[in-house]
C-alpha positions, 0 to 999 in steps of 0.5 A: 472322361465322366462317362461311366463304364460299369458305374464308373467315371472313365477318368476313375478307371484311369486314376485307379490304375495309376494308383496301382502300377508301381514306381508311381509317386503321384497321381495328378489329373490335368485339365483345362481352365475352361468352364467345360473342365469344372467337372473333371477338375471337381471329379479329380477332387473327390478321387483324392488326386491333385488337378492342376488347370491350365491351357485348352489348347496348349497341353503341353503347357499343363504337364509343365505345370504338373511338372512343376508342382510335383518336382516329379523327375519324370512324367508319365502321361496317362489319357483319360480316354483310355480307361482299360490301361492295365497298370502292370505296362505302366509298371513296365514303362517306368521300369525301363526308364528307372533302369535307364535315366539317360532316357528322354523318353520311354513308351509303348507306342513308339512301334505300336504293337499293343492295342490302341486305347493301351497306351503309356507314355513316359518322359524325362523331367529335362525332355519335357521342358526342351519340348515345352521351349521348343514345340510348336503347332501340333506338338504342343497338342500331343505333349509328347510328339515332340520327343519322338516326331520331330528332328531334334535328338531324344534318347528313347526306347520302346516296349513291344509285345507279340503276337502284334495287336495293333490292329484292336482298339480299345479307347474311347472317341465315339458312341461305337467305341463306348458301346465296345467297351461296355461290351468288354467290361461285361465280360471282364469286370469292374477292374483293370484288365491286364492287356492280354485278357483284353486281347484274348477276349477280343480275338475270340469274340469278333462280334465285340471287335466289330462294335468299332471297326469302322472307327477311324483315327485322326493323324497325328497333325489333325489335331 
């Protein structure tokens, strides 16, 4: 999260394309109490967002925390190794539980067709806490995984676009992956991209895409 990318923080990136999508009240970063975590939560401060501290492990339980603090009726969860979000899918997102509040939940990853590294997530006020009294093990890890992996009934909905580009990857996990998106914002800009220019860019440039190929992502219960 406190990488630079064109001179600035990846949590920056993250925190200036929330503030820009639209239907969002507040941005708050949520991180950990650990003493490894003092300088996310003092890079928070100097971004002028609330941070909330709680749980490593259980992140589920820090949502819950931003949850509460908020008020918030809903929450879309935004991950900081995700720098190039592009605010007008986070827009989109919220759109379609604004049009819908019957939703529980609502994202761009339900059937991936976006690039991962673009993802955006949303879940109601009342989803989040049946999954904070109900989740266990690996759910409580990936906060919203319970809504959508598990037996129980969540009303959901998906965005999807075409062409698929599922097969490009644009988050931050390695080495391979910063070097990319250096690669990327090199040719983009110091700004949030909208998720077709990166696509366009990485379909016509394979020696970018090649940069972390060979990247693999863990499953969803690897933790």
């Amino acid at each position: 999260m406190l990488r630079p990318l064109a001179g600035r923080p990846v949590l920056g990136w993250m925190v200036r394309a929330a503030r820009a999508a639209t239907g969002i009240d507040e941005v708050v970063v949520a991180t950990s109490t650990a003493p490894g975590d003092d300088a996310v939560a003092e890079l928070g401060e100097e971004l002028g967002v609330p941070v909330v501290r709680g749980s490593e492990d259980d992140v589920l339980s820090r949502f819950v925390l931003a949850l509460r603090q908020t008020e918030a009726d809903a929450v879309v969860r935004l991950t900081a190794d995700c720098p190039l979000a592009d605010p007008a899918l986070i827009s989109a997102v919220v759109g379609l539980w604004k049009a819908d509040t019957s939703l529980d939940y609502a994202a761009t990853t339900l059937v991936r067709t976006l690039p991962r590294g673009l993802d955006v997530e949303l879940a109601s006020r009342d989803a989040l806490l049946t999954a904070d009294a109900e989740a266990e093990s690996f759910h409580r890890t990936h906060v919203t995984s319970y809504l959508y992996d598990s037996k129980s009934q969540f009303r959901t909905m998906g965005l999807v676009v075409q062409p698929a580009a599922n097969d490009l990857r644009v988050t931050l996990d390695t080495a391979e992956d910063g070097e990319m998106l250096d690669a990327v914002v090199a040719e983009l800009g110091d700004r949030p991209p909208a998720w077709h220019e990166v696509v366009d860019l990485l379909r016509a440039r394979p020696d970018i895409t090649r940069i972390n190929a060979g990247v693999r992502q863990k499953k969803l219960a690897d933790g």
